[in-house]
Backbone as a ProteinNet text record, in pm:
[ID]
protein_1_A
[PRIMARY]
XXXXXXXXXXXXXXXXXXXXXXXXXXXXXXXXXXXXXXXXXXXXXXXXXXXXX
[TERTIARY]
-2473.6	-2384.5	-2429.6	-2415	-2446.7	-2336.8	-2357.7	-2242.9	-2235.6	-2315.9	-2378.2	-2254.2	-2197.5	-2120.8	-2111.2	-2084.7	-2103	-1964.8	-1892	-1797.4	-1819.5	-1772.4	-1840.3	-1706.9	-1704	-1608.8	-1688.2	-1602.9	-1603.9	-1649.5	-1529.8	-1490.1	-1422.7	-1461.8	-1390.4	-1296.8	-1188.2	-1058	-1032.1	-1047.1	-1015.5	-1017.1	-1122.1	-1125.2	-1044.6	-946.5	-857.2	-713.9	-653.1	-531.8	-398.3	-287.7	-190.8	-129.3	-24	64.7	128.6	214.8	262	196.1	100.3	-3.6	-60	3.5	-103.1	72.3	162.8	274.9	290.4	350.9	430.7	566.3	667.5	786.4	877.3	989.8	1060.7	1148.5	1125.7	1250.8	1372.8	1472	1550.3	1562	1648.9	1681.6	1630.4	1500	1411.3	1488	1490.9	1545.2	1402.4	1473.2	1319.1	1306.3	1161.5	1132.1	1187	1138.4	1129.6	1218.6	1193.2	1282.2	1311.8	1470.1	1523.1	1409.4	1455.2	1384	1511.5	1467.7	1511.9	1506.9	1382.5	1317.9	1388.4	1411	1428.8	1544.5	1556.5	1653.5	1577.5	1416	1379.3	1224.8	1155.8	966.5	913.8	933.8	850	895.5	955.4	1055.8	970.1	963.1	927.2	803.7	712.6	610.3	526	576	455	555.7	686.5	738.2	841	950.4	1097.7	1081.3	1001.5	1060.6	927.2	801.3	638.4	663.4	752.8	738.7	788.4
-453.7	-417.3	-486	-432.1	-486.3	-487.6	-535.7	-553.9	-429.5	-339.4	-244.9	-118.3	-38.2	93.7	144.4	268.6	358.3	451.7	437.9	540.2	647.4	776.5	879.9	960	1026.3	1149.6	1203.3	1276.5	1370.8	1278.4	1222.2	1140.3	1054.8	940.7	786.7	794.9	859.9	869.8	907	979.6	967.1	861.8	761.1	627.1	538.9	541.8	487.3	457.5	412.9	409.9	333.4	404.1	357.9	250.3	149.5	51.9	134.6	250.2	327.8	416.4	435.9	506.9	413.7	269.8	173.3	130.9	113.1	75.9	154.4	116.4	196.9	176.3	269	298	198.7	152.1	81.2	121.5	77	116.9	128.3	165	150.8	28.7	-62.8	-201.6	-322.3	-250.3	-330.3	-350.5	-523.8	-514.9	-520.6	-521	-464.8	-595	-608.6	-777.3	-788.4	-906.4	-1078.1	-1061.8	-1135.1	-1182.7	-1319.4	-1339.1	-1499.6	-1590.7	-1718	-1826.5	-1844.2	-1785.7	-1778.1	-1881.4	-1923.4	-1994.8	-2132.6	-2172.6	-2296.1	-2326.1	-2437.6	-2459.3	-2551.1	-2577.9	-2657.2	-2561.8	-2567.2	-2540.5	-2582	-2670.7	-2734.1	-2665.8	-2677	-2556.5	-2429.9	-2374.4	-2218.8	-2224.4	-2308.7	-2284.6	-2316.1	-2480.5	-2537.8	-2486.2	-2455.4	-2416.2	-2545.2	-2491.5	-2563.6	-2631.1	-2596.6	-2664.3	-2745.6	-2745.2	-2801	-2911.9	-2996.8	-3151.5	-3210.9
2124.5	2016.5	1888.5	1751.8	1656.5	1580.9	1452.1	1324.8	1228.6	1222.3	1150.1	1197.5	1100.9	1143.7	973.1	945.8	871.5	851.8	760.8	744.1	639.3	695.2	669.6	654.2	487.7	442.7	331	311.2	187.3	51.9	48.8	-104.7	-45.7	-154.4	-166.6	-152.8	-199.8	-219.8	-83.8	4.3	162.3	272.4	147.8	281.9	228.5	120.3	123.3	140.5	188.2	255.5	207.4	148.4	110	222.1	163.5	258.6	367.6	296.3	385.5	513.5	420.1	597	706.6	633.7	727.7	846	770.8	880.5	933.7	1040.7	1156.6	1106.5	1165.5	1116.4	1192.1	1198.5	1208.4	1329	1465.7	1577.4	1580.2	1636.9	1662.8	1717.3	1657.1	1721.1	1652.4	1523.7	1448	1343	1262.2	1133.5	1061.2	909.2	839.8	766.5	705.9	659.5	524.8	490.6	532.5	650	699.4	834	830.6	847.8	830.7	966	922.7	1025.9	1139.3	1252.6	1366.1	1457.9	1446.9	1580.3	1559	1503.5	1465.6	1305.2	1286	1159.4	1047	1095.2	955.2	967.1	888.2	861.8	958	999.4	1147.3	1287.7	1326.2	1405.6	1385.3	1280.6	1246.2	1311.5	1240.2	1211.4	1331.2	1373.6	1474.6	1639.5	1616.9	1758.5	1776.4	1785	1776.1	1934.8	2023.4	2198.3	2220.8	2106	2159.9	2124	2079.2	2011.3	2120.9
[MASK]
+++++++++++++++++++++++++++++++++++++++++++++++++++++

């Protein structure tokens, strides 16, 4: 396998891709972002894992 690949259209303007074509849509049951800090109640909690200390 190498590093080397080639994308191939028409026009520039086809290989590029709005935010919206890049998400997926939102489930049923999904809230939508930012998303509050859950895991924990301070930055450290969030970040490094509220139960690893």
């Amino acid at each position: 396998m190498t590093n080397e690949y080639e994308l191939a259209d028409d026009s520039r303007q086809d290989l590029i891709f709005t935010k919206a074509e890049l998400l997926a849509p939102l489930l049923p049951g999904m809230e939508p972002p930012p998303h509050p800090m859950r895991l924990g109640d301070t930055d450290a909690d969030y970040y490094l894992g509220a139960g690893e200390r």
